[in-house]
Phi, psi and omega in degrees: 000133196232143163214141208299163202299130161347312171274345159305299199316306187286330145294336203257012152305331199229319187234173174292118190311161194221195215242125172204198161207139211243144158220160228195141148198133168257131195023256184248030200262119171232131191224136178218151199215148149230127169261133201225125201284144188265291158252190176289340155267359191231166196199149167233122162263085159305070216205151152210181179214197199268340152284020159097025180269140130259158173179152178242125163210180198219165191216160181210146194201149158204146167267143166285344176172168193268038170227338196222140187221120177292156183203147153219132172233149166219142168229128179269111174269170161224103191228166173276179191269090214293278194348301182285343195268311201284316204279306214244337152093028180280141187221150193085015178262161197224141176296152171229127176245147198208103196228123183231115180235138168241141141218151175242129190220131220244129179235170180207164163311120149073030205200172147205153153227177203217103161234163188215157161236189173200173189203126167214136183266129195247110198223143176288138183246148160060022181275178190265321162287124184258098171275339193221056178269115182211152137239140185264116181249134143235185202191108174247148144246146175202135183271135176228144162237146210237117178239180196293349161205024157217190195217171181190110180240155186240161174170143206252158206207143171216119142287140171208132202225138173253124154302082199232066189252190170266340180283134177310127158054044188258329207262348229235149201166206120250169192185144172234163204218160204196119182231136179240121160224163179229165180166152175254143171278023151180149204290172194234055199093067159055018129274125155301085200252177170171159206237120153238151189238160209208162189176125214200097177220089184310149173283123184037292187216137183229085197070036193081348177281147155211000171228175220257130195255158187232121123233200197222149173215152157206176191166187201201145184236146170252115184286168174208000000 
């Protein structure tokens, strides 16, 4: 599951959605994306990446008064079906993932905070075997401080994953996830660029994880 760039996510904290194209890369990961304001308040997300991923979601965000702003999202995914690609070596049947964040976000001088929850349903299409059916839940908070031409945010992630595949106790856990990022609010040659580092540590066992994975994303949105 992919959702549009951090730095889409931080103007869009302060403004209305606007139109863009996000490309992103983690570790060996490559993600290009476009977002296109529908109205002033809703926006459609296009996007894939190099792991055989695609997805479409559409988002709707309003301030309720000029301190506090509601967000909804939703995404339709498509991935491959790793099982059938590794045991048997059929390549195009595809996983559907189904992902929903409701948040509320809070602004102060020069400061915001943000919680969320989210839900994404993981269902295998057409194997006789489901290895990779869960539903995934979290629950976030996160903090930002915003100076005159950048932005720098934290965020705390609480994973939960339901097993609901035929391997017994495969897909399921807990996990807490620890986020840092920087980026700027006005481009740079027309880029958006910004940097993240992550720190992702399952509780004993989290989705076949078990030991607290580091990575790193950095990446740049061109706005139009």
């Amino acid at each position: 599951m992919k959702t549009i760039s951090i730095t889409c996510s931080a103007l869009m904290l302060c403004t209305s959605a606007f139109a863009g194209m996000d490309l992103s890369i983690e570790k060996d990961v490559v993600e290009i994306g476009v977002t296109a304001a529908v109205t002033d308040n809703t926006y459609l997300y296009i996007g894939g990446d190099s792991d055989n991923w695609v997805g479409i979601g559409v988002g709707y965000h309003k301030f309720i008064n000029r301190n506090w702003k509601l967000a909804s999202y939703y995404e339709y995914g498509l991935k491959d079906d790793w099982l059938l690609d590794e045991l048997a070596g059929i390549d195009g049947v595809k996983t559907n993932t189904h992902f929903v964040e409701l948040s509320a976000a809070r602004f102060f001088d020069g400061y915001s905070a943000k919680f969320g929850v989210t839900s994404e349903f993981v269902r295998n299409g057409f194997t006789w075997i489901t290895a990779d059916d869960a539903n995934k839940y979290s629950t976030y908070f996160s903090a930002a401080k915003y100076f005159q031409h950048a932005y720098i945010t934290s965020r705390f992630e609480y994973h939960y994953a339901e097993d609901k595949s035929d391997m017994v106790d495969f897909n399921q856990g807990q996990a807490s996830e620890w986020e840092l990022s920087i980026g700027t609010m006005r481009p740079v040659w027309h880029v958006y660029p910004y940097a993240k580092v992550s720190i992702f540590s399952p509780n004993d066992t989290y989705y076949g994880m078990n030991d607290t994975d580091y990575s790193w994303t950095v990446g740049g949105r061109v706005s139009f």
